[in-house]
Predicted model as a PDB file, atoms N, CA, C, CB and O in Angstrom, pLDDT in the B-factor column:
MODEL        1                                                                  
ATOM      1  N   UNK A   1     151.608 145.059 101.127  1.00 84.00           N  
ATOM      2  CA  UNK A   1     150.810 143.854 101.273  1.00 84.00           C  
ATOM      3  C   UNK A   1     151.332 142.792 100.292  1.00 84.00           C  
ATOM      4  CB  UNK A   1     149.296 144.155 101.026  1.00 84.00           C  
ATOM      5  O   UNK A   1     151.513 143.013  99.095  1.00 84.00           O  
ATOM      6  N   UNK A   2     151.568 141.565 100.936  1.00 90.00           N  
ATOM      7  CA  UNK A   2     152.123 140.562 100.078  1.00 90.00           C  
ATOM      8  C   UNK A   2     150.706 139.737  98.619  1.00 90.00           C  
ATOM      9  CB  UNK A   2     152.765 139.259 101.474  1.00 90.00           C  
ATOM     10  O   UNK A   2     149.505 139.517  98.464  1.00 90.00           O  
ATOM     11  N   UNK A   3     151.818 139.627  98.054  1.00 91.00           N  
ATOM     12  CA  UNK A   3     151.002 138.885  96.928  1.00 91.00           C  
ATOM     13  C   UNK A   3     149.685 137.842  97.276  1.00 91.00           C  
ATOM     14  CB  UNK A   3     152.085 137.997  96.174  1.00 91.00           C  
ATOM     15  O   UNK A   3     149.895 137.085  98.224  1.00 91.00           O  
ATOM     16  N   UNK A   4     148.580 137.746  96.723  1.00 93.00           N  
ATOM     17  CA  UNK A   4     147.565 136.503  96.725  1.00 93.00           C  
ATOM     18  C   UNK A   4     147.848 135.604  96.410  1.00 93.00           C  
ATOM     19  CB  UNK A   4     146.607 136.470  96.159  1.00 93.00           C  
ATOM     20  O   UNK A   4     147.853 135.503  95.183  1.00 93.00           O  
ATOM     21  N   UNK A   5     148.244 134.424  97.149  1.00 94.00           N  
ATOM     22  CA  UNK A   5     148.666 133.184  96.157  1.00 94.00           C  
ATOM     23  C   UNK A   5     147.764 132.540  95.832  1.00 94.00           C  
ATOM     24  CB  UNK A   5     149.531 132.227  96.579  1.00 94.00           C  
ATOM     25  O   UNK A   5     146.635 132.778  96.262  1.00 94.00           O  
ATOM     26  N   UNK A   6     148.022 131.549  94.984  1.00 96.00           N  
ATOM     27  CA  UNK A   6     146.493 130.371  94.510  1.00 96.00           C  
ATOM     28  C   UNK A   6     147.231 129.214  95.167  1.00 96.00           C  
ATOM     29  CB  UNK A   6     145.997 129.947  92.348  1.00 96.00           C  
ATOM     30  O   UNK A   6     148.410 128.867  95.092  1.00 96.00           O  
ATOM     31  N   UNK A   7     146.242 128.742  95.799  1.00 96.00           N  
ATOM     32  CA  UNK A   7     146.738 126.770  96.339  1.00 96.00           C  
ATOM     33  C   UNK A   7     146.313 126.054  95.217  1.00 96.00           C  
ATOM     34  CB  UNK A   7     145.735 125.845  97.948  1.00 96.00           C  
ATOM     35  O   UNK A   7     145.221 125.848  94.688  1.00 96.00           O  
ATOM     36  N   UNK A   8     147.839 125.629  94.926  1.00 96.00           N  
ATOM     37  CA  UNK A   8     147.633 125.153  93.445  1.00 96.00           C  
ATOM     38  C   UNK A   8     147.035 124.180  93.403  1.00 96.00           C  
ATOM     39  CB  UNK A   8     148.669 124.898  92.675  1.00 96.00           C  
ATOM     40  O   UNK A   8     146.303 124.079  92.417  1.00 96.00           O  
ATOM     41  N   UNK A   9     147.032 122.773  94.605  1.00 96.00           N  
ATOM     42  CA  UNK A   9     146.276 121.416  94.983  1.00 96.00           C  
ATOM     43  C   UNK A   9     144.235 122.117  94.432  1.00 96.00           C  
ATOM     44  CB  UNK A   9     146.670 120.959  97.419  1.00 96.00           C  
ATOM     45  O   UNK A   9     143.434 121.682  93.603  1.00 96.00           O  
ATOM     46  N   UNK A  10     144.180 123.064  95.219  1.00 96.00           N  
ATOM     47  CA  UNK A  10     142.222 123.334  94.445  1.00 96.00           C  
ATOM     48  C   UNK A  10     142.378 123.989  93.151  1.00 96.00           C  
ATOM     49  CB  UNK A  10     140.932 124.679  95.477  1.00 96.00           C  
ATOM     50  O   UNK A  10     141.326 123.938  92.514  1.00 96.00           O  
ATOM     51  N   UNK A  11     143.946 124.979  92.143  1.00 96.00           N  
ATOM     52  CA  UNK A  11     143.641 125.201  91.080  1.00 96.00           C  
ATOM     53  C   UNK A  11     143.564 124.055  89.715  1.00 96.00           C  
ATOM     54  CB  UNK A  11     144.395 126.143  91.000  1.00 96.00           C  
ATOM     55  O   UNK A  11     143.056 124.167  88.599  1.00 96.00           O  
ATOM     56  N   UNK A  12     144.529 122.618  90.569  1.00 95.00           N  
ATOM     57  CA  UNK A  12     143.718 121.441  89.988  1.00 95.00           C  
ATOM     58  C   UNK A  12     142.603 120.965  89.661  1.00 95.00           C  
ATOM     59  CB  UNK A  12     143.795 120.807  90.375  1.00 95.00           C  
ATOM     60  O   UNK A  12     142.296 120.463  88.580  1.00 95.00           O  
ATOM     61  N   UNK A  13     141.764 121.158  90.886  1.00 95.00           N  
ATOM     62  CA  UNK A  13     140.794 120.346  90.919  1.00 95.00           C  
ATOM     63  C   UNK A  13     139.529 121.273  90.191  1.00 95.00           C  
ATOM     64  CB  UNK A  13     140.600 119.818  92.454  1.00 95.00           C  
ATOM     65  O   UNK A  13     138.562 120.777  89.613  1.00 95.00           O  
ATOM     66  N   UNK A  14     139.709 122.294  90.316  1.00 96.00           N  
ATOM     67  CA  UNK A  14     138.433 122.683  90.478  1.00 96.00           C  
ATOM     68  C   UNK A  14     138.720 123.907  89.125  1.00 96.00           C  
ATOM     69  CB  UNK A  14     137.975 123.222  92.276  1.00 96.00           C  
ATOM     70  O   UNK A  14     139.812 124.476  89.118  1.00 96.00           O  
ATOM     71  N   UNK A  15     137.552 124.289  87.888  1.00 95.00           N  
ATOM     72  CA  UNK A  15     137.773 125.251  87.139  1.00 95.00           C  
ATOM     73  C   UNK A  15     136.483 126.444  87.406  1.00 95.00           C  
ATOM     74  CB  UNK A  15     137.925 124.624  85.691  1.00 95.00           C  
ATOM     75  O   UNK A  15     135.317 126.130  87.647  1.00 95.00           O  
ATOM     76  N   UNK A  16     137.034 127.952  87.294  1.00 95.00           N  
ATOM     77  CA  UNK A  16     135.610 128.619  87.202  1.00 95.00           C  
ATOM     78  C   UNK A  16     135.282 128.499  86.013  1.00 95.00           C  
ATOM     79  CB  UNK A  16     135.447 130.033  87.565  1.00 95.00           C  
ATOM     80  O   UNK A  16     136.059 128.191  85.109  1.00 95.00           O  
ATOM     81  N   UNK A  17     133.468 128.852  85.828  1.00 94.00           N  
ATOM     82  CA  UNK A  17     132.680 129.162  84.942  1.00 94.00           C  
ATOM     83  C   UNK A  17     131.538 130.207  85.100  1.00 94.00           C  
ATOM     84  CB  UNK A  17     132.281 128.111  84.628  1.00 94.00           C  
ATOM     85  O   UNK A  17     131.267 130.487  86.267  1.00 94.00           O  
ATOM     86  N   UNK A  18     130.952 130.719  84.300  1.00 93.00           N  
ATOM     87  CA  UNK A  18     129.964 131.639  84.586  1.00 93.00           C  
ATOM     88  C   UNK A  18     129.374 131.633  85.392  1.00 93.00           C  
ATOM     89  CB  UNK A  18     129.288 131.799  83.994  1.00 93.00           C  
ATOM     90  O   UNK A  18     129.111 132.763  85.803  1.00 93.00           O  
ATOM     91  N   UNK A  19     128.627 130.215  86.350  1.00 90.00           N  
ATOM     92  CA  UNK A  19     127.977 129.854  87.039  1.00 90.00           C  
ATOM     93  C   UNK A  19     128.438 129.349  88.133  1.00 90.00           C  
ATOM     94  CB  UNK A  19     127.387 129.323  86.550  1.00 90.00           C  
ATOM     95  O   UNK A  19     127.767 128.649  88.891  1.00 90.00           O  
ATOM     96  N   UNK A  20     129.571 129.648  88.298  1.00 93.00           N  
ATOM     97  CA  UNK A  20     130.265 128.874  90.069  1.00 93.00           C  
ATOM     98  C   UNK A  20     131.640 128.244  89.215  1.00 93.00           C  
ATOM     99  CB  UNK A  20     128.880 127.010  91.173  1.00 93.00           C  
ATOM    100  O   UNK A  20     132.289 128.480  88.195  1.00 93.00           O  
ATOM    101  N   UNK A  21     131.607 127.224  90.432  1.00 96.00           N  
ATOM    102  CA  UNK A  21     132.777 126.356  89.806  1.00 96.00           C  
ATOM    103  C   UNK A  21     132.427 125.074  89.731  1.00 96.00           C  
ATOM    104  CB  UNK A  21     134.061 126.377  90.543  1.00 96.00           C  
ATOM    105  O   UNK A  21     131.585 124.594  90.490  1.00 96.00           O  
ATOM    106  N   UNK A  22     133.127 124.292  88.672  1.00 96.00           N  
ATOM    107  CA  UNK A  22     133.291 123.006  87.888  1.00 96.00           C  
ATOM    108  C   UNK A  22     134.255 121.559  89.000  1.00 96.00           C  
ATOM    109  CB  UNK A  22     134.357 123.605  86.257  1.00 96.00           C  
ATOM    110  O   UNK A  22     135.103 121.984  89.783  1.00 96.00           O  
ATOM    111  N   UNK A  23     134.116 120.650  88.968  1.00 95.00           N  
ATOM    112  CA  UNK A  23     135.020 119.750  89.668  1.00 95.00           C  
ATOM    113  C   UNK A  23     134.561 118.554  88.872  1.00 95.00           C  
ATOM    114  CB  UNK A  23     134.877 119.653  91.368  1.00 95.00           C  
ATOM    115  O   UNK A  23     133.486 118.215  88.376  1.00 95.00           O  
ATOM    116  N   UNK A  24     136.200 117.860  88.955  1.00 92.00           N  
ATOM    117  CA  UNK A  24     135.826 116.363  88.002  1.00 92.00           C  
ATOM    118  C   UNK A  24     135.126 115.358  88.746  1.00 92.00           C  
ATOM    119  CB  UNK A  24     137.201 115.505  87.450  1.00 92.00           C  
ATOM    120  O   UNK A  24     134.788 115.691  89.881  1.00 92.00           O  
ATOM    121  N   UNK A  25     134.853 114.281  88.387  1.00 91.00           N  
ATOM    122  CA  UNK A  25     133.945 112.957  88.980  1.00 91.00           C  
ATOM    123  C   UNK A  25     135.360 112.177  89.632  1.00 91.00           C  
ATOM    124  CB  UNK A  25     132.899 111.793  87.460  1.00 91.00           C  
ATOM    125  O   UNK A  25     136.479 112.157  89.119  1.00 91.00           O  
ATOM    126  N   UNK A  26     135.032 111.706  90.601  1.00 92.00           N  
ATOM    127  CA  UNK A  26     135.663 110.955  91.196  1.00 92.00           C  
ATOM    128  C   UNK A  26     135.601 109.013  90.710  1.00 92.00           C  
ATOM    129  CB  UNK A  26     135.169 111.420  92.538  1.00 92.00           C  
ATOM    130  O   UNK A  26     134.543 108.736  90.146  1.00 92.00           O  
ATOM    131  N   UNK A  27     136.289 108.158  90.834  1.00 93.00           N  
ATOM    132  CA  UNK A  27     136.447 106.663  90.692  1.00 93.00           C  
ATOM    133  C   UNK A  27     136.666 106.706  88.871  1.00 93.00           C  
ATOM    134  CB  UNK A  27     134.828 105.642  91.402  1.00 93.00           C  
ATOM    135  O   UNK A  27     136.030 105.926  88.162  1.00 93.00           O  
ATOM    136  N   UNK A  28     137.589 107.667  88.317  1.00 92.00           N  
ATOM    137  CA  UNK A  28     137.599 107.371  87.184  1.00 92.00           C  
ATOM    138  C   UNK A  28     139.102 107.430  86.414  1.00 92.00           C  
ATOM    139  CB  UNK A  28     136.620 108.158  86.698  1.00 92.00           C  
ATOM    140  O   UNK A  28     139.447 107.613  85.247  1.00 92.00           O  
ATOM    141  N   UNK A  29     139.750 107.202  87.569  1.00 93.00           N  
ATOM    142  CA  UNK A  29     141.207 106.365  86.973  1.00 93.00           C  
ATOM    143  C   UNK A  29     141.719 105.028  87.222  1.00 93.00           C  
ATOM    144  CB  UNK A  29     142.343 107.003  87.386  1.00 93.00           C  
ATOM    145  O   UNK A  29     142.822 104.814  86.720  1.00 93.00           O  
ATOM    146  N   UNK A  30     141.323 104.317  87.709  1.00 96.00           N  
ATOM    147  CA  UNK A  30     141.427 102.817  87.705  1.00 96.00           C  
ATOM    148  C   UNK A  30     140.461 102.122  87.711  1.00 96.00           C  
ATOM    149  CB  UNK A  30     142.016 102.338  88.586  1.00 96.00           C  
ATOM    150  O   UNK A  30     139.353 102.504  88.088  1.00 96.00           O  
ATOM    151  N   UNK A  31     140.795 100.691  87.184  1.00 95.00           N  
ATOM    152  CA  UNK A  31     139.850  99.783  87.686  1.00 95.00           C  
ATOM    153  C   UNK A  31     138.556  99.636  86.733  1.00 95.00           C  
ATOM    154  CB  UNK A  31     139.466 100.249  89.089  1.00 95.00           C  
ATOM    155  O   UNK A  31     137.417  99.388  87.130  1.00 95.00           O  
ATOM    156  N   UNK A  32     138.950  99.835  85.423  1.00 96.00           N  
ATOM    157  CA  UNK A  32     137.949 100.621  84.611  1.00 96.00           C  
ATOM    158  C   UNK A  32     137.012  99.563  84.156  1.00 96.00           C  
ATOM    159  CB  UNK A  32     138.596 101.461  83.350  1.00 96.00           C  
ATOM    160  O   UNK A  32     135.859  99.648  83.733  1.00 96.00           O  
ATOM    161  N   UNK A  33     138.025  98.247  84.404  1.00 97.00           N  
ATOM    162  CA  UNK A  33     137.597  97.201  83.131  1.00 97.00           C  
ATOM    163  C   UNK A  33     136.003  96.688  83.815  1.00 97.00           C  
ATOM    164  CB  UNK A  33     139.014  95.532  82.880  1.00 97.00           C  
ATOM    165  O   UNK A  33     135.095  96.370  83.046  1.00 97.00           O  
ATOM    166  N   UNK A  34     135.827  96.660  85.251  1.00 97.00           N  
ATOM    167  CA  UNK A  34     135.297  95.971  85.795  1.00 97.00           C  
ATOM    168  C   UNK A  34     133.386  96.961  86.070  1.00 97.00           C  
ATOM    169  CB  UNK A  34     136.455  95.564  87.028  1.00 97.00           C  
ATOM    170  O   UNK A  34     132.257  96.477  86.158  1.00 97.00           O  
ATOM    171  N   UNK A  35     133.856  98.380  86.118  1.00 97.00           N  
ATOM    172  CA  UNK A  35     132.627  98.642  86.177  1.00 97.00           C  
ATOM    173  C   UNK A  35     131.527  99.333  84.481  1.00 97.00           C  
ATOM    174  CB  UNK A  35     132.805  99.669  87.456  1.00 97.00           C  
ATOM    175  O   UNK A  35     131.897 100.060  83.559  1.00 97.00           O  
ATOM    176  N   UNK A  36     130.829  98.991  84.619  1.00 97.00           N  
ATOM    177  CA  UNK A  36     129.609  99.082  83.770  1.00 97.00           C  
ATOM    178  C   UNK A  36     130.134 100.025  82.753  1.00 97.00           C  
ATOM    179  CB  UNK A  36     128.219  99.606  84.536  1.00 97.00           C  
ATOM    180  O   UNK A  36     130.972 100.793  83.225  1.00 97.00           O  
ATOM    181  N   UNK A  37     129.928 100.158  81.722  1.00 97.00           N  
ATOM    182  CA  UNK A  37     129.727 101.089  80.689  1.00 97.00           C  
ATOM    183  C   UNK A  37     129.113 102.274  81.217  1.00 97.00           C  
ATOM    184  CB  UNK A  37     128.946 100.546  79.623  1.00 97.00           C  
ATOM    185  O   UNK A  37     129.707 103.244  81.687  1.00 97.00           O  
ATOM    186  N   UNK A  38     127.472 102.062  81.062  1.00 97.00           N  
ATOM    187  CA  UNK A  38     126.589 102.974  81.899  1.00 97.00           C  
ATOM    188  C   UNK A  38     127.449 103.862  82.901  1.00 97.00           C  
ATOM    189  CB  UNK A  38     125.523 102.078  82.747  1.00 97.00           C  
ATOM    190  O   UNK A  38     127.404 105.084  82.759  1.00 97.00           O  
ATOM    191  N   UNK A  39     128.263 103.283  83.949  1.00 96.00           N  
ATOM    192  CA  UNK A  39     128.855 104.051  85.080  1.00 96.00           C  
ATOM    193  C   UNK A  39     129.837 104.696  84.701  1.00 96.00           C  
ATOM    194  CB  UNK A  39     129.256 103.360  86.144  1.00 96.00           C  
ATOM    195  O   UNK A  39     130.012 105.787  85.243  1.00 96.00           O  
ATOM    196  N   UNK A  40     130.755 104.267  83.701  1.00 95.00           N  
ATOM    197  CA  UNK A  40     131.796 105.041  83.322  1.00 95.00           C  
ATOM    198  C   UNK A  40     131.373 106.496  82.455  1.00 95.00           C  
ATOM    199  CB  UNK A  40     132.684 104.075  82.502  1.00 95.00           C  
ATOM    200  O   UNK A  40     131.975 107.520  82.779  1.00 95.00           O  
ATOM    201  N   UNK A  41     130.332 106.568  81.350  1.00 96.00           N  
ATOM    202  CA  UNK A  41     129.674 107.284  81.090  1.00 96.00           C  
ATOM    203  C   UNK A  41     128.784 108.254  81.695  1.00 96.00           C  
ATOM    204  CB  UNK A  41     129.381 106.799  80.615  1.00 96.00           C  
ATOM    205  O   UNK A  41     128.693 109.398  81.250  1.00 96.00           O  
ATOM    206  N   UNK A  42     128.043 107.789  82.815  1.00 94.00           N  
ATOM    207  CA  UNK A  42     128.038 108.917  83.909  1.00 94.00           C  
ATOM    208  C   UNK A  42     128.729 109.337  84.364  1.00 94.00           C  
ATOM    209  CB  UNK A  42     127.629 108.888  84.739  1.00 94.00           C  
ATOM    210  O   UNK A  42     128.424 110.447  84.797  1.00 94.00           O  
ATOM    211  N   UNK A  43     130.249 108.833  84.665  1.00 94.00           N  
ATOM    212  CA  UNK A  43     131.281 109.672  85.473  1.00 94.00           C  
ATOM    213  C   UNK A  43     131.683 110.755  84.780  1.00 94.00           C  
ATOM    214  CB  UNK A  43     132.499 108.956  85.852  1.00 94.00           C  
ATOM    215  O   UNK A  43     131.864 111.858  85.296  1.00 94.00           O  
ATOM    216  N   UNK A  44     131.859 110.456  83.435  1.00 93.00           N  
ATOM    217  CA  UNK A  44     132.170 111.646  82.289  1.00 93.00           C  
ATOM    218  C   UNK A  44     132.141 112.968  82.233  1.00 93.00           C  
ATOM    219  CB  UNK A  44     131.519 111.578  81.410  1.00 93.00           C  
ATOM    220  O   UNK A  44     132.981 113.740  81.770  1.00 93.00           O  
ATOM    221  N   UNK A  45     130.558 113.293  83.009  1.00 91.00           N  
ATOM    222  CA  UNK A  45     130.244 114.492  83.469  1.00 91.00           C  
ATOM    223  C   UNK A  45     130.912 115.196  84.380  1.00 91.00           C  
ATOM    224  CB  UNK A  45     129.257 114.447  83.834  1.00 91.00           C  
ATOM    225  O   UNK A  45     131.577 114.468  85.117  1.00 91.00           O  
ATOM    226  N   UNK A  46     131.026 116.833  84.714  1.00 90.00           N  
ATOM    227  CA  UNK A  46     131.744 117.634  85.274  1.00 90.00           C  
ATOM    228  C   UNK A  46     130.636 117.842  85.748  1.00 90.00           C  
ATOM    229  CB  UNK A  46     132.597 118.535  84.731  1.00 90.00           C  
ATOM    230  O   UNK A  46     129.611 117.818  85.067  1.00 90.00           O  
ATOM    231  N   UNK A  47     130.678 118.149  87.347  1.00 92.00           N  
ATOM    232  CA  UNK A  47     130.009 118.376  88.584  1.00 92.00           C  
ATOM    233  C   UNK A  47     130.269 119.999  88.723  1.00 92.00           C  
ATOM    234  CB  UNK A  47     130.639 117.385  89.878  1.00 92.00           C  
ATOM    235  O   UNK A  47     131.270 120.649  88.422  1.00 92.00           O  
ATOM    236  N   UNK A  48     129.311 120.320  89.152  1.00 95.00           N  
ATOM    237  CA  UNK A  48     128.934 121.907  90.031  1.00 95.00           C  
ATOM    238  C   UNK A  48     129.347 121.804  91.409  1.00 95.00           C  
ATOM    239  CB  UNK A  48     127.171 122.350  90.145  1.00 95.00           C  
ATOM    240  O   UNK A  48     129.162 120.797  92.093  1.00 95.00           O  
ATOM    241  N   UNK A  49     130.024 123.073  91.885  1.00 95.00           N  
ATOM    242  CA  UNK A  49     130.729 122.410  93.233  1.00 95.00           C  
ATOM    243  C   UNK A  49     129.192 123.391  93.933  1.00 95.00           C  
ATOM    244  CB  UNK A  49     133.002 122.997  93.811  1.00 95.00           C  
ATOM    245  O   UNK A  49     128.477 124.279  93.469  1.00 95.00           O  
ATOM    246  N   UNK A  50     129.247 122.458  95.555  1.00 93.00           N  
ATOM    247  CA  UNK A  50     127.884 123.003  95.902  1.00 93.00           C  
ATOM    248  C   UNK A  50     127.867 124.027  96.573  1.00 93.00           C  
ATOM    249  CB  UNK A  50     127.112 122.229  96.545  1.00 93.00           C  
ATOM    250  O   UNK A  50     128.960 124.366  97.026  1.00 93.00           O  
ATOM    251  N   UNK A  51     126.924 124.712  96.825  1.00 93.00           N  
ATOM    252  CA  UNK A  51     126.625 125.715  97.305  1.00 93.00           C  
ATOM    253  C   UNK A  51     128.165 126.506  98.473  1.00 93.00           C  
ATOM    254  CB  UNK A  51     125.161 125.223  97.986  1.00 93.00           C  
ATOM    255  O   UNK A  51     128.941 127.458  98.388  1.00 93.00           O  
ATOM    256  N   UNK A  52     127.865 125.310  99.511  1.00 95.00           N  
ATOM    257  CA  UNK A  52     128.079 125.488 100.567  1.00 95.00           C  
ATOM    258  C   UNK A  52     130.085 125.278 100.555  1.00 95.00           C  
ATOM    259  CB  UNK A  52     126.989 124.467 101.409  1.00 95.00           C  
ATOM    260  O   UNK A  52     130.961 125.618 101.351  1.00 95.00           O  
ATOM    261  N   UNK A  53     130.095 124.578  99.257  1.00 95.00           N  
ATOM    262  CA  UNK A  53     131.859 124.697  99.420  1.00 95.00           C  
ATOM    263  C   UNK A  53     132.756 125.956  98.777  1.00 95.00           C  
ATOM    264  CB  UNK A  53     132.541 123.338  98.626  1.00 95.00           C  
ATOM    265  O   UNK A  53     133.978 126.091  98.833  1.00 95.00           O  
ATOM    266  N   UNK A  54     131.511 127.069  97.984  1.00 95.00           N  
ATOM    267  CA  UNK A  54     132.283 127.612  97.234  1.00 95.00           C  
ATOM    268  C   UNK A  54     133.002 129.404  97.900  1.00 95.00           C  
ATOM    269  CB  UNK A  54     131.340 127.564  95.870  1.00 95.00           C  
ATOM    270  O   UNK A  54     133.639 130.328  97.395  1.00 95.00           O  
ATOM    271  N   UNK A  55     132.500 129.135  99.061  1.00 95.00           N  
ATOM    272  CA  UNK A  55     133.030 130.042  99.713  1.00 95.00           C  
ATOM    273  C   UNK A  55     134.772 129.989  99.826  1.00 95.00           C  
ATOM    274  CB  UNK A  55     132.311 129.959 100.959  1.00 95.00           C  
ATOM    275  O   UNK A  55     135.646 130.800  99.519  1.00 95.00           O  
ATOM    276  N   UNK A  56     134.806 128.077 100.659  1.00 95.00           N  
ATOM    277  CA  UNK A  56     136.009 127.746 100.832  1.00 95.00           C  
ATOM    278  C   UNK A  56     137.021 127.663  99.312  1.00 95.00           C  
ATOM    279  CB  UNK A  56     135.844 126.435 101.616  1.00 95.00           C  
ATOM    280  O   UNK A  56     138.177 128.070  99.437  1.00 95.00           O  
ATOM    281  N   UNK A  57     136.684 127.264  98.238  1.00 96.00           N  
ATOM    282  CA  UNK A  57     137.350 127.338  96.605  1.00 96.00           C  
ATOM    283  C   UNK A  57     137.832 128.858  96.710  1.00 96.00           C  
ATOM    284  CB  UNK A  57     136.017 127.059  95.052  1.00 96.00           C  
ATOM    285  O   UNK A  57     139.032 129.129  96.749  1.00 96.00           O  
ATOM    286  N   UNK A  58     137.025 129.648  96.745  1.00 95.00           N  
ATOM    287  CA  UNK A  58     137.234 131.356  96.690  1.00 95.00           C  
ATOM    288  C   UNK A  58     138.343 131.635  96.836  1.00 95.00           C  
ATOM    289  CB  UNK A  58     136.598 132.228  97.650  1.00 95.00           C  
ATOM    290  O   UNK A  58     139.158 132.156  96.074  1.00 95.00           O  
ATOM    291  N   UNK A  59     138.439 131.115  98.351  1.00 95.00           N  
ATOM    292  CA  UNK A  59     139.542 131.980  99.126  1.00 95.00           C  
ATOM    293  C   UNK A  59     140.621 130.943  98.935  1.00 95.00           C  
ATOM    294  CB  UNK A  59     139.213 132.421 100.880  1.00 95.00           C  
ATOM    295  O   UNK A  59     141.612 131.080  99.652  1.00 95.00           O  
ATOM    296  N   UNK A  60     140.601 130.018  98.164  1.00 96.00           N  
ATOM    297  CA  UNK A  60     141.593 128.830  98.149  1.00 96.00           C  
ATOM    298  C   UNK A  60     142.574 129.607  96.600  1.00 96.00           C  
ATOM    299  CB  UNK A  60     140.547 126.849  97.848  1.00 96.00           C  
ATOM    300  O   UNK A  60     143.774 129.670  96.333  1.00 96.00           O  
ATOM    301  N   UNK A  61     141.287 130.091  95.875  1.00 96.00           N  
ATOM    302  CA  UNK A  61     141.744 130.343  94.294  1.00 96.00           C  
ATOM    303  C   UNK A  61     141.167 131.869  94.410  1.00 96.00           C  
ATOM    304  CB  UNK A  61     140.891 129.161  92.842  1.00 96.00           C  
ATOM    305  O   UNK A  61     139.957 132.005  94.233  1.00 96.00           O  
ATOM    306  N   UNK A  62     142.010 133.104  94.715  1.00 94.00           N  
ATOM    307  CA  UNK A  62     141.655 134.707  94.840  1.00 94.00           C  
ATOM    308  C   UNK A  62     141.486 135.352  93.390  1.00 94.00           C  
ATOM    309  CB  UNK A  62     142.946 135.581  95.670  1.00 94.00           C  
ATOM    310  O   UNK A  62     140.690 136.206  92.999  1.00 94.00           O  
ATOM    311  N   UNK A  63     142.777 134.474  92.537  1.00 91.00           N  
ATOM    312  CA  UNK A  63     142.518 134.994  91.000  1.00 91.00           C  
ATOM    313  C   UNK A  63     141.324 134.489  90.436  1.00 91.00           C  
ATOM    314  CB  UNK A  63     143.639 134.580  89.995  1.00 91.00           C  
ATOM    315  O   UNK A  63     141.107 135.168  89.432  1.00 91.00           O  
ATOM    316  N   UNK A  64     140.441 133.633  90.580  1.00 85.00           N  
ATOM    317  CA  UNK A  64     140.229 133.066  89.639  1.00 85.00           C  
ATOM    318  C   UNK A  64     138.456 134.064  89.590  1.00 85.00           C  
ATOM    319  CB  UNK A  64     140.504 131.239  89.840  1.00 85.00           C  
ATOM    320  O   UNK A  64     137.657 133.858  88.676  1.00 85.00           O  
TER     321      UNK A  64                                                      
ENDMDL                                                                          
END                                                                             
């Protein structure tokens, strides 16, 4: 049986943790000057991936 690979494009995006997996905020490499403080500071946060996608992460990332 051949090796498990990881698709490295979701071992980017996405990290495990005790509790599922982690994914970054999106709109937070350009364009910075123009939106709010407030908004950039909420983007800051690392997101919980939801329920319903972490089946598809799984089988995207076998090691992880």
């Amino acid at each position: 049986m051949p090796k498990l690979k990881t698709k490295r494009a979701a071992a980017k995006r996405f990290r495990k943790t005790a509790n599922g997996f982690k994914r970054g905020q999106s709109h937070r490499r350009h364009i910075l000057t123009k939106k709010p403080s407030k908004r950039k500071r909420q983007l800051r946060r690392e997101m919980h991936v939801s329920e319903s996608d972490v089946k598809r992460i799984k089988q995207c990332l076998p090691n992880a």
